[in-house]
C-alpha positions as CSV (number, residue, x, y, z in Angstrom):
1,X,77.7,92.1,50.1
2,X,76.1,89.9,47.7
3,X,79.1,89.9,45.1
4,X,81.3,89.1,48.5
5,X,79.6,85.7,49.1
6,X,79.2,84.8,45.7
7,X,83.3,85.3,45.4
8,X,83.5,83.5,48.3
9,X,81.3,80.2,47.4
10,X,83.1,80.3,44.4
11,X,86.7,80.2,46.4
12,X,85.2,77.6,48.7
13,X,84.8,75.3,45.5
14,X,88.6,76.5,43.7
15,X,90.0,75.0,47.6
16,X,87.8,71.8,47.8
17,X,88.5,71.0,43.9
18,X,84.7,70.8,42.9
19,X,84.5,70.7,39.4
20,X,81.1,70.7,38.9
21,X,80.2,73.6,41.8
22,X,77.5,76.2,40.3
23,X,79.3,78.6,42.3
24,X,82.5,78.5,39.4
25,X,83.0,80.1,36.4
26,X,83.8,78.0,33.5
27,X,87.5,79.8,33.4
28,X,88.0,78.7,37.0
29,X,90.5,75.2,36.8
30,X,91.7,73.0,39.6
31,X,95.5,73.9,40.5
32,X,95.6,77.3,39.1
33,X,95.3,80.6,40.5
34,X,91.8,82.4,40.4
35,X,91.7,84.9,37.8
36,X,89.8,88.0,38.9
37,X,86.3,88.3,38.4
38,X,84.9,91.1,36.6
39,X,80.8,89.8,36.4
40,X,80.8,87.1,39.1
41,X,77.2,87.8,39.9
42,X,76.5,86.8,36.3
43,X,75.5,82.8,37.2
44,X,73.2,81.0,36.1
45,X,71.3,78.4,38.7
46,X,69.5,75.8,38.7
47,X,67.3,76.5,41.8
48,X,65.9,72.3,41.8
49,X,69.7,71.0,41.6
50,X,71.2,73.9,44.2
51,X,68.4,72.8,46.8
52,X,69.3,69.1,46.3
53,X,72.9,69.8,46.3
54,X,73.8,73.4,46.7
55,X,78.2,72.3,46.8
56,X,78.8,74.3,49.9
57,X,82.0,72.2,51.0
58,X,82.3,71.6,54.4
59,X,79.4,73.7,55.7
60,X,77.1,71.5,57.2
61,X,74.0,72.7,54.9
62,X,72.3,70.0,53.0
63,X,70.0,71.9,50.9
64,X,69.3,75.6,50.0
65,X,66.4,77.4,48.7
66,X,66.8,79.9,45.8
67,X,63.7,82.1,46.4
68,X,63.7,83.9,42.6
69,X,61.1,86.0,42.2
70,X,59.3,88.3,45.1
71,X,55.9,86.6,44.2
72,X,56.9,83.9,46.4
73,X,56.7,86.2,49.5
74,X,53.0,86.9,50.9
75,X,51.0,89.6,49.4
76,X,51.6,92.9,51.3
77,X,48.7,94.5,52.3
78,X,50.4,98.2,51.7
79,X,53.1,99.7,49.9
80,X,53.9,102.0,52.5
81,X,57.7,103.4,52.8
82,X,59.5,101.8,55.4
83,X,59.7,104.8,57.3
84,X,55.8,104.3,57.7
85,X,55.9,101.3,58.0
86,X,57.9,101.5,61.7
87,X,55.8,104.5,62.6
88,X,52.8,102.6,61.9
89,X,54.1,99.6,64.2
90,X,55.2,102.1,67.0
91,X,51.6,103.6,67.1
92,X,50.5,99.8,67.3
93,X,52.9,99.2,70.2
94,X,52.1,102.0,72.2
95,X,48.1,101.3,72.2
96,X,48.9,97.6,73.1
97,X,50.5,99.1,76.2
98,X,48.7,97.5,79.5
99,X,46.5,94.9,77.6
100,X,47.1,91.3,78.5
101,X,48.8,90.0,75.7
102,X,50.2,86.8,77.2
103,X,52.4,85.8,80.2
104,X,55.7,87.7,80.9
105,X,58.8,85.8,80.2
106,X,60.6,86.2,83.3
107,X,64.7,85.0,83.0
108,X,65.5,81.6,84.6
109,X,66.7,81.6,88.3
110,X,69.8,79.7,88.9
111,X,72.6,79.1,91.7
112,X,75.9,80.6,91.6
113,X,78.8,78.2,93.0
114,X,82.4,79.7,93.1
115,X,85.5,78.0,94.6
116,X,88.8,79.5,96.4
117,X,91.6,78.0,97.9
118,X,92.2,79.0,101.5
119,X,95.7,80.0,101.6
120,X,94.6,82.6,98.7
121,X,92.1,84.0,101.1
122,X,94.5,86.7,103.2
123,X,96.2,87.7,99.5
124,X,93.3,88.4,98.1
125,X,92.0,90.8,100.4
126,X,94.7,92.4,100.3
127,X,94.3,93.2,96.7
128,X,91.5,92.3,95.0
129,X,93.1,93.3,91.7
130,X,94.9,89.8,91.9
131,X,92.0,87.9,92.2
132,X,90.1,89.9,89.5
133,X,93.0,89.1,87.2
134,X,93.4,85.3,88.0
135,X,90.1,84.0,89.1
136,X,87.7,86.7,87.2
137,X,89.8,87.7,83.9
138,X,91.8,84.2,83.4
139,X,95.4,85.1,83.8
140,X,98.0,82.6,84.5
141,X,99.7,83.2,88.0
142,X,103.0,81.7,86.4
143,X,105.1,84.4,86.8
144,X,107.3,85.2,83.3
145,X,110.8,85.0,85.2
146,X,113.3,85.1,82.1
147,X,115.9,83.3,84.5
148,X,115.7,86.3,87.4
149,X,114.9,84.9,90.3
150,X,117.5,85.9,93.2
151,X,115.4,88.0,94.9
152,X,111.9,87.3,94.5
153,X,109.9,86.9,97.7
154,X,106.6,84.8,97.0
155,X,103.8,84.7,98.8
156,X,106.0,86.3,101.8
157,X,108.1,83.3,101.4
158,X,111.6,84.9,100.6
159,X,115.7,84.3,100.8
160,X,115.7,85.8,104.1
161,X,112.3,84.7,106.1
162,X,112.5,81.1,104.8
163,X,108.8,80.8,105.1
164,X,107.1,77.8,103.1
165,X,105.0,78.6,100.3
166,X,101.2,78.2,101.3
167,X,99.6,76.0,98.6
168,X,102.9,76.6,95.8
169,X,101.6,79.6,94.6
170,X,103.3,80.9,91.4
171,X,103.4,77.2,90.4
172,X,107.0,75.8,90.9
173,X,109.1,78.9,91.2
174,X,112.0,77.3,93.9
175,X,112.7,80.3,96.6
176,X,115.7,79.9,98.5
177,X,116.3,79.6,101.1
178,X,120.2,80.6,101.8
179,X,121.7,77.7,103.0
180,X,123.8,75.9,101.3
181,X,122.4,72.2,100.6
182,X,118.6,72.8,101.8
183,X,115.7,72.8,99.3
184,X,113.8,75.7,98.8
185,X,111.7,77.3,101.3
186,X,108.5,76.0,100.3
187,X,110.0,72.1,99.9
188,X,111.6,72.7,103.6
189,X,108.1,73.7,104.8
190,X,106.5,70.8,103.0
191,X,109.3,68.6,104.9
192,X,108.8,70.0,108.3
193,X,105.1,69.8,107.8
194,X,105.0,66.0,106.5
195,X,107.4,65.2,110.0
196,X,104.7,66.5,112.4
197,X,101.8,64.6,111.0
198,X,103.7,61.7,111.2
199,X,105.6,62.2,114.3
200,X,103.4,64.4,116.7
201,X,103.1,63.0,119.9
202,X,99.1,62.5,121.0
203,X,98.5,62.0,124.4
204,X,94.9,61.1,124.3
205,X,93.8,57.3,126.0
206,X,92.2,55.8,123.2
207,X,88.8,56.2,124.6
208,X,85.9,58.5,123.0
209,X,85.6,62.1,123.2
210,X,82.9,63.7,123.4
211,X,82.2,65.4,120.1
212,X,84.4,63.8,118.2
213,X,85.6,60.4,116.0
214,X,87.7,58.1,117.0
215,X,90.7,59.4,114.7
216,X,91.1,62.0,117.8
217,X,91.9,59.7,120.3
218,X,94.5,57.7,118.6
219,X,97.4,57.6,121.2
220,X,100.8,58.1,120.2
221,X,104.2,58.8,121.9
222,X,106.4,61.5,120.0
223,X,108.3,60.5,117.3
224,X,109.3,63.5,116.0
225,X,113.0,63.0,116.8
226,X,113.2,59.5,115.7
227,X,116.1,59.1,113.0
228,X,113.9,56.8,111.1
229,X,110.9,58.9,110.6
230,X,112.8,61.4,109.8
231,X,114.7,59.7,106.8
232,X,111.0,58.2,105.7
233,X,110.1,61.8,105.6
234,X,113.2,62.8,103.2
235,X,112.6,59.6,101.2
236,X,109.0,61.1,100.7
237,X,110.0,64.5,99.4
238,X,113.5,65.7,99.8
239,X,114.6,66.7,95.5
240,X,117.7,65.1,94.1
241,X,119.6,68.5,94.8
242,X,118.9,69.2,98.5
243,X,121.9,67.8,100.7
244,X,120.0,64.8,102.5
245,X,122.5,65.3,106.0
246,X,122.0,69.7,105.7
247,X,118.0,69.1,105.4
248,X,118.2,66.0,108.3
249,X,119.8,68.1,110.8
250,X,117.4,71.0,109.9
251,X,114.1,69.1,110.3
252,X,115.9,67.6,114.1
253,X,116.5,71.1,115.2
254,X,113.2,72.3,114.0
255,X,111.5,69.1,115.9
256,X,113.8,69.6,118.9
257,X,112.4,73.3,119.0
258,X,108.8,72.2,119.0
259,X,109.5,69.7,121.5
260,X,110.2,72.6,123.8
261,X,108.1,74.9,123.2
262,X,104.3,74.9,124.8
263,X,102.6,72.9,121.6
264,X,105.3,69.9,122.5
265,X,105.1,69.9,126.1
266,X,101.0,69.6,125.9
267,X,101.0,67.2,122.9
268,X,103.4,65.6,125.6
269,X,100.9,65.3,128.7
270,X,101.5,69.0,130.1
271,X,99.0,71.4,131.1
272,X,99.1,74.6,130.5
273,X,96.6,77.4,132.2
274,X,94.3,75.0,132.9
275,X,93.9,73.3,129.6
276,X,95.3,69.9,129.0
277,X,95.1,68.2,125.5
278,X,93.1,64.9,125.3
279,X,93.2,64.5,121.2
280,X,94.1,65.7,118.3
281,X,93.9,65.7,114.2
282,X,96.9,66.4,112.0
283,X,96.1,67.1,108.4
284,X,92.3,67.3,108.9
285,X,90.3,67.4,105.8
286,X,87.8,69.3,105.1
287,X,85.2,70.5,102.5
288,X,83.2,73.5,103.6
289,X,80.4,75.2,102.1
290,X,79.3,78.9,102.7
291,X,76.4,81.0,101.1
292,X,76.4,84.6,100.0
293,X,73.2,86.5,99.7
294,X,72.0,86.4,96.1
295,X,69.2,89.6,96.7
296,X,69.1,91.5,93.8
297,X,71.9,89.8,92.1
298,X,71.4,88.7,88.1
299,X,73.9,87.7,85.3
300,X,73.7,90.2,82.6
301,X,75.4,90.4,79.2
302,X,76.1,94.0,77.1
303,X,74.3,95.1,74.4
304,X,73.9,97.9,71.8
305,X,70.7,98.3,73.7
306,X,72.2,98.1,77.7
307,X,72.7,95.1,79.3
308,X,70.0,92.5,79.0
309,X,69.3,90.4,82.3
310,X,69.3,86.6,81.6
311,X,69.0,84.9,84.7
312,X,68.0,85.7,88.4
313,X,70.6,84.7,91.4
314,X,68.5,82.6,93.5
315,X,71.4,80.8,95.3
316,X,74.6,81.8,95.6
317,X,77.7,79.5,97.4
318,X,81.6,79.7,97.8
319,X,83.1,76.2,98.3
320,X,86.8,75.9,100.4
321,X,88.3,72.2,100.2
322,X,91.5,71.8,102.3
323,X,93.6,70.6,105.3
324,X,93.6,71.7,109.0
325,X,98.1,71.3,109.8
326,X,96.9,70.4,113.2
327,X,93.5,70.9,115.4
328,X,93.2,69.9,119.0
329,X,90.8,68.9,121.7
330,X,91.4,70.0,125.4
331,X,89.4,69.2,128.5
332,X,89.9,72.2,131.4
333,X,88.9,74.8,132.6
334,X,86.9,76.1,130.3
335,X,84.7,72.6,129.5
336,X,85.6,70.6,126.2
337,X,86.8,72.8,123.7
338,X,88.5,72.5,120.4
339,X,91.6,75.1,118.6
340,X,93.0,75.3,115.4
341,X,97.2,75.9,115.5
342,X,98.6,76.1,111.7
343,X,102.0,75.5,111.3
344,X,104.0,78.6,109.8
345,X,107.8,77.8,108.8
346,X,108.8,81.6,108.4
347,X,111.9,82.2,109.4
348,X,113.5,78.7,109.1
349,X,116.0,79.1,106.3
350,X,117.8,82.0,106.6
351,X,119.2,83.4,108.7
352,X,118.0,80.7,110.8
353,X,121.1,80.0,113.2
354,X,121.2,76.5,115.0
355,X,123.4,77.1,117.6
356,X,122.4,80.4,118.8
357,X,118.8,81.7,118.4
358,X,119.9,85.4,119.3
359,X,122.0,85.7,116.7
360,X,119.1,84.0,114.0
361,X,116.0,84.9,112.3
362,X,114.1,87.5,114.7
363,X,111.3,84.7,114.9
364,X,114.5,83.4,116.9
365,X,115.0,85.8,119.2
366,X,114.1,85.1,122.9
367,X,110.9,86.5,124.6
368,X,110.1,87.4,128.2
369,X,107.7,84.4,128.4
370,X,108.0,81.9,125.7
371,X,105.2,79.9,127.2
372,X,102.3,82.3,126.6
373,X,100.5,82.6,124.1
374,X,100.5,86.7,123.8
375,X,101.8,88.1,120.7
376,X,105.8,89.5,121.8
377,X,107.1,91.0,118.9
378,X,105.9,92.6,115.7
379,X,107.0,89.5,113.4
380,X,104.4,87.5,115.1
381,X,101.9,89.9,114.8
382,X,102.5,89.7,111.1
383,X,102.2,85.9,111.2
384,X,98.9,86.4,112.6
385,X,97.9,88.7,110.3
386,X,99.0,87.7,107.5
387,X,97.3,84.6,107.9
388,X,94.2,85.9,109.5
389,X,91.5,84.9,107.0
390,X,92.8,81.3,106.4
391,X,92.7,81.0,110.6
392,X,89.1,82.2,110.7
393,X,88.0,79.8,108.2
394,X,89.6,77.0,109.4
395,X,87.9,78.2,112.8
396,X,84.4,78.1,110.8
397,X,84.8,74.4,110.0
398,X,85.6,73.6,113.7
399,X,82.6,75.3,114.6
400,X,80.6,74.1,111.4
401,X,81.2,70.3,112.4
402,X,79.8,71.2,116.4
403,X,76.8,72.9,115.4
404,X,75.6,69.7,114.0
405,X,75.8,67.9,116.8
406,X,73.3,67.8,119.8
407,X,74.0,71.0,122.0
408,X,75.2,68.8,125.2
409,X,77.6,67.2,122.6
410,X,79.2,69.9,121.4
411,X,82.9,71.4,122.2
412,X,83.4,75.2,122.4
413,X,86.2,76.4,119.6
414,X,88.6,78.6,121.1
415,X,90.3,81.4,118.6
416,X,92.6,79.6,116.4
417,X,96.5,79.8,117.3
418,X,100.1,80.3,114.9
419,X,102.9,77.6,115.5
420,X,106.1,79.6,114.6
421,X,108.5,76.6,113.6
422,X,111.2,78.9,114.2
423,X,110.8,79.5,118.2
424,X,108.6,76.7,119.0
425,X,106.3,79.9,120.0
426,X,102.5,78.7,119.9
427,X,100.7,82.5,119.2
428,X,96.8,82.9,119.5
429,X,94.7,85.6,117.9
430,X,92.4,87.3,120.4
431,X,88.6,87.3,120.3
432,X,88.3,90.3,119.0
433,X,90.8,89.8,116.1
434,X,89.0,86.9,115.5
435,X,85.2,88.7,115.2
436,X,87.0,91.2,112.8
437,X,88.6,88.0,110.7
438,X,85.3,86.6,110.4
439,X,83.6,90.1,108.9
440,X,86.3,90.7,106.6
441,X,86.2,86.8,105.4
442,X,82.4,87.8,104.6
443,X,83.1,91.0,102.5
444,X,86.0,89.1,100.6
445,X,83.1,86.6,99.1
446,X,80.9,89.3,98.6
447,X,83.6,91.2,96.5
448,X,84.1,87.8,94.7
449,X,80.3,87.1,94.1
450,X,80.6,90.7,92.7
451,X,83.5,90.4,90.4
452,X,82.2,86.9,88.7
453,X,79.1,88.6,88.2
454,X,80.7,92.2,86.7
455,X,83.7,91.1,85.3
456,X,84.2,94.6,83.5
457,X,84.5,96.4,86.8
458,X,88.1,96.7,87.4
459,X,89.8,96.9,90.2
460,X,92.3,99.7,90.9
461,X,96.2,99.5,91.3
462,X,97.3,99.9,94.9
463,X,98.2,103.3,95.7
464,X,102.4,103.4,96.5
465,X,102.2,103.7,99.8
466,X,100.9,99.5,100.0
467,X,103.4,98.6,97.3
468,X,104.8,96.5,99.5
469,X,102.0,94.1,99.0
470,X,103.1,93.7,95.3
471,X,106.5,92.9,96.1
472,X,104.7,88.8,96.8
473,X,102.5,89.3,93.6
474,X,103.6,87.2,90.2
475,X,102.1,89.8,88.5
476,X,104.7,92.1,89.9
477,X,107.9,90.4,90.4
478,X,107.1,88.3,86.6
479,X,110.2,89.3,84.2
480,X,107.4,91.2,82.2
481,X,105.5,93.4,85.2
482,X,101.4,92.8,84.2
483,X,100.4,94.3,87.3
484,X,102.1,97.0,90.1
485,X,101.2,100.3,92.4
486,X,99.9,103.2,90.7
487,X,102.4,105.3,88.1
488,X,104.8,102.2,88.2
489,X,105.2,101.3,84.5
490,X,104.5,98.4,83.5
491,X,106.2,96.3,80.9
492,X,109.5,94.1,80.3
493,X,111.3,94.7,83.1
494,X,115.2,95.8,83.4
495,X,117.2,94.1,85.8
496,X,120.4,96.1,85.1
């Protein structure tokens, strides 16, 4: 080893051209090749001129002792083998066992503070594997398309649902939606979206509510099929190869839908079993905070030895920073209460038909009572559960921003509701789906909390039977497949 880093102090100075280096032989010249040392170790030093300048390059050392002779170390008391030696300080150890020999170094407590975005939380408990591999192990949600992208559903935003994609996961990856002239599905969400927070009728009187600001109670007639609001909207965000007349007309029927349905009739001065809107937020931020129990919880690194504990979890929170589409107030039957509706634009591409809703998207299709607010068909069912997590924490802010107000100024928050763009149908989750929402939301963070803090523990592949789950994942659908169901290879994938 010794020879090693004397061949190597004498490279350093060959590279950085130092001519007068102890570390070279007298053969060695600037601008030719090193000849091969046979007795490198044979140097001789100059211990007073090595400490002053020991010519180590670009290593920050500025001096270095040359200890040359063992009389410089301290006098041993015994010559005892090493061997001895260690059994010696074992037996010393051991009899020191239980005697106060100073205070225990304890590890330093400290918080924990994670982050998530809320439209990742239903797709990561689904499979935890994807959020071990993007939030816990670093990998890039970009999926590797290599130019294949006809069929790709993302984030349940496909060719033939339409749906917008929540938050543009898998970074810009356009998806289709079918129609000749109309953006993708996630730029026609983002359109239909921008048009309600600007044009959504509110049909509160400009007075206070109790509970709330005064943004609530800003009164507004319906603009949402105003030509002119419409074309500020495209101006905003249509891209330079959407067809500006195909996406127009889209947006009006879309608008002309939710005009009709329940949401548009109360944002319009209708009640509905017994409720009656009195105020309302669109795009309502929001920055909420929620702690996980940190019990038992420590960061530890590996060693030879085990793994060595270097700090105590004394605090442990998740933050979520986002928008509310659309929350409203309602005075009726039930007191002052509050509801969260999200806006959900699955469905409105393809095969989305204008003229005749039977013949559409099955979002489309006609129901028995279009004005309630029961589930009526297993697509809205998915809706809701798809989106179940992201509802109940939206829900949890509602509820977060009453319980800080004086009990006889608070609002009750009703369970949160689904606006299907595609029927005008306004769909709300039950209590009890709710509750449920709520628990899993809690074991999600503590699965989280658990993967920062074990990052070696690895998740398992879904088993085949919930491959369809995959089918939305980049790290599925990515020209080079990183991730899949159990027994799927994995690999550069063949699209022949």
């Amino acid at each position: 080893m010794g020879q090693m880093w004397l061949e190597a102090l004498r490279y350093s100075a060959h590279v950085d051209g130092d001519e007068e280096s102890p570390w070279a032989m007298s053969t060695d010249k600037v601008g030719e090749d090193l000849a091969v040392a046979t007795e490198s170790w044979k140097l001789q030093l100059n211990a007073t001129e090595i400490y002053v300048q020991p010519h180590l390059g670009r290593a920050p050392l500025e001096n270095l002792t040359i200890i040359h002779d063992p009389g410089c170390f301290t006098a041993r008391k015994s010559r005892q083998s090493v061997k001895k030696e260690m059994a010696e300080h074992l037996k010393n150890g051991s009899a020191a066992k239980g005697k106060n020999v100073g205070l225990e170094k304890r590890p330093t407590p400290r918080s924990l503070k994670l982050s998530l975005a809320p439209h990742r939380l239903d797709l990561s408990f689904s499979c935890t594997r994807r959020l071990w591999l993007g939030d816990v192990r670093g990998w890039s949600t970009e999926p590797m398309l290599l130019g294949q992208i006809d069929d790709i559903d993302v984030d349940g935003a496909d060719a033939t649902s339409g749906g917008a994609v929540a938050g543009g996961m898998a970074g810009s990856v356009a998806v289709s939606t079918g129609v000749v002239g109309l953006p993708d599905a996630a730029t026609l969400g983002s359109l239909f979206h921008r048009l309600v927070e600007v044009g959504i009728a509110n049909p509160a009187d400009d007075g206070e509510l109790m509970g709330l600001d005064q943004l609530w109670s800003h009164s507004q007639s319906s603009r949402l099929l105003e030509k002119d609001v419409i074309e500020q909207v495209l101006d905003e965000l249509l891209p330079a190869d959407a067809d500006r007349a195909v996406t127009g007309q889209r947006l009006a029927v879309l608008a002309q839908i939710q005009e009709d349905g329940r949401l548009g009739k109360m944002c319009g001065g209708d009640d509905f079993d017994g409720q009656k809107v009195v105020g309302l937020r669109t795009e309502l931020p929001f920055h909420l905070t929620v702690g996980v129990g940190a019990d038992g919880r420590r960061i530890t690194r590996w060693a030879v030895a085990g793994e060595v504990e270097l700090a105590d979890i004394d605090e442990i929170q998740v933050s979520f920073d986002g928008r509310i589409d659309l929350a409203l107030a309602y005075d009726g039957d039930e007191g002052p209460t509050l509801q969260v509706v999200d806006l959900k634009t699955e469905g409105c591409g393809q095969p989305f038909d204008e003229d005749d809703p039977a013949k559409g998207h099955e979002l489309q299709h006609p129901v028995a009572e279009p004005f309630s607010t029961m589930v009526q068909s297993h697509l809205e069912q998915e809706l809701l559960d798809k989106h179940r997590l992201q509802l109940a924490l939206y829900t949890i802010v509602l509820e977060r921003s009453q319980f800080s107000l004086p009990e006889k100024e608070r609002r009750k928050v009703l369970p949160p509701a689904i606006q299907a763009s595609a029927s005008g149908r306004m769909v709300v989750m039950s209590e009890a789906e709710l509750t449920q929402a709520k628990l899993d939301f809690g074991e999600l963070l503590e699965q989280m909390v658990d993967m920062k803090l074990n990052p070696h523990d690895e998740p398992e592949r879904l088993p085949k039977e919930q491959g369809e789950i995959c089918r939305t994942c980049p790290y599925y659908y990515s020209g080079i497949r990183l991730c899949g169901p159990q027994g799927e290879p994995l690999g550069i994938v063949s699209r022949s």
